[in-house]
C-alpha positions in Angstrom: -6.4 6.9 -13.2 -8.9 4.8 -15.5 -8.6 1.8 -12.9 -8.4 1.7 -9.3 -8.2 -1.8 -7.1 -10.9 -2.5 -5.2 -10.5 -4.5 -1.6 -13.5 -6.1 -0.2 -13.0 -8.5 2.6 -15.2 -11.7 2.1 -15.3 -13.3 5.1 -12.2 -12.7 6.1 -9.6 -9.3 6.3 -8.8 -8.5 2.3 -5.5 -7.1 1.6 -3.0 -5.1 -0.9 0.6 -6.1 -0.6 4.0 -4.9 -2.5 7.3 -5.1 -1.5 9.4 -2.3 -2.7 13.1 -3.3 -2.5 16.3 -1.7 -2.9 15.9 1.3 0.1 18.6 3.3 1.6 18.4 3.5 5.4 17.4 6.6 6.7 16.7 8.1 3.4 13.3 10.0 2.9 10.4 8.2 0.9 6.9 9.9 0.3 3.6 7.7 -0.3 1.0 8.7 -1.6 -2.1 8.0 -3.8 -5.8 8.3 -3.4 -8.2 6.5 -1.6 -11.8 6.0 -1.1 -13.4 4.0 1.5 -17.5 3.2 1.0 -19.4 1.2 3.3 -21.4 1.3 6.9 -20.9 4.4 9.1 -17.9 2.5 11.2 -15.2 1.1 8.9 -11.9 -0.5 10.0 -9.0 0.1 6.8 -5.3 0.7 6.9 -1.9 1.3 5.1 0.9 0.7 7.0 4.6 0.1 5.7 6.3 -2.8 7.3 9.9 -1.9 7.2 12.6 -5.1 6.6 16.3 -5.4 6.3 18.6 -6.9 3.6 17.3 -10.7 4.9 13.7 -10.0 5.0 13.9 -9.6 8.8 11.4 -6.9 10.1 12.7 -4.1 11.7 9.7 -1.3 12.1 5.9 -0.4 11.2 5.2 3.0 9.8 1.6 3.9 10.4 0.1 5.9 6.7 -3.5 6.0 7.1 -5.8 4.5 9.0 -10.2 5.4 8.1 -12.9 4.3 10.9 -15.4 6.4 8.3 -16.5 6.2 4.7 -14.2 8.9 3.0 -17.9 10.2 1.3 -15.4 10.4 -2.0 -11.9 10.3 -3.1 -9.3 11.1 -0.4 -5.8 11.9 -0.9 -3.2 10.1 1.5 0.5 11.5 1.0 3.0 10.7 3.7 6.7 11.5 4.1 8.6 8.8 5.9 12.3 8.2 6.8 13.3 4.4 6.6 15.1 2.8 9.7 18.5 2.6 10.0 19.3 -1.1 8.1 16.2 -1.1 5.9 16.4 -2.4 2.3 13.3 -3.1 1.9 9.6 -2.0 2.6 6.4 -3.6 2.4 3.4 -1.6 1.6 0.3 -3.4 3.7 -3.6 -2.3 3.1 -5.5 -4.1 5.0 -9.9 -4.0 5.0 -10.9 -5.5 8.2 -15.1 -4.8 8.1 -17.6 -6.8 6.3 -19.1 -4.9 3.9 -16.7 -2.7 3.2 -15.4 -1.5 -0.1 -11.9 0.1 -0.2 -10.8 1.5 -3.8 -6.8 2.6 -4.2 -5.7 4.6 -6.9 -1.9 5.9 -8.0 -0.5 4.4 -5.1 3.3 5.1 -5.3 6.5 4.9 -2.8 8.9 7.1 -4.4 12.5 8.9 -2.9 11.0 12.0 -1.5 12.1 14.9 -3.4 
């Protein structure tokens, strides 16, 4: 794309949040977008989806990616996962834990796998 957020942490963890609502349990979602991680040889960044149900309880955590490295350019994450049985809802967590660390996220979607 033309524009890509950028996640720095400034003193403290920086993070990207969405909720995605209206899932099927134990249908099949894909994620995927591109990523590119710039900063000092020993990063700490992550995607994780934190699965929920109907109330907004939690119910799971579905590992996506997880860099301890500058990607060195633009990296492609694209993961199939199946949601939990009672899941309505997902929430899509990046989280930039290093100082000095830039994360940029591109295209970022959560889409019914095909």
């Amino acid at each position: 794309g033309v524009r890509a957020v950028r996640l720095a942490p400034v003193g403290e963890d920086a993070f990207l949040r969405q909720t995605v609502d209206g899932l099927r349990p134990e249908s099949t979602y894909l994620v995927s977008g591109w990523v590119l991680v710039d900063g000092p040889a020993t990063v700490a960044a992550r995607l994780r989806l934190a699965w929920q149900d109907a109330e907004g309880a939690p119910l799971d955590d579905t590992r996506i990616a997880e860099f301890e490295a500058p990607t060195g350019g633009w990296s492609r994450v694209g993961v199939e996962v199946t949601a939990p049985p009672g899941a309505a809802a997902a929430r899509l967590v990046f989280t930039v834990s290093s100082p000095a660390t830039q994360v940029f996220v591109d295209d970022l979607v959560f889409v019914p796998a095909p």
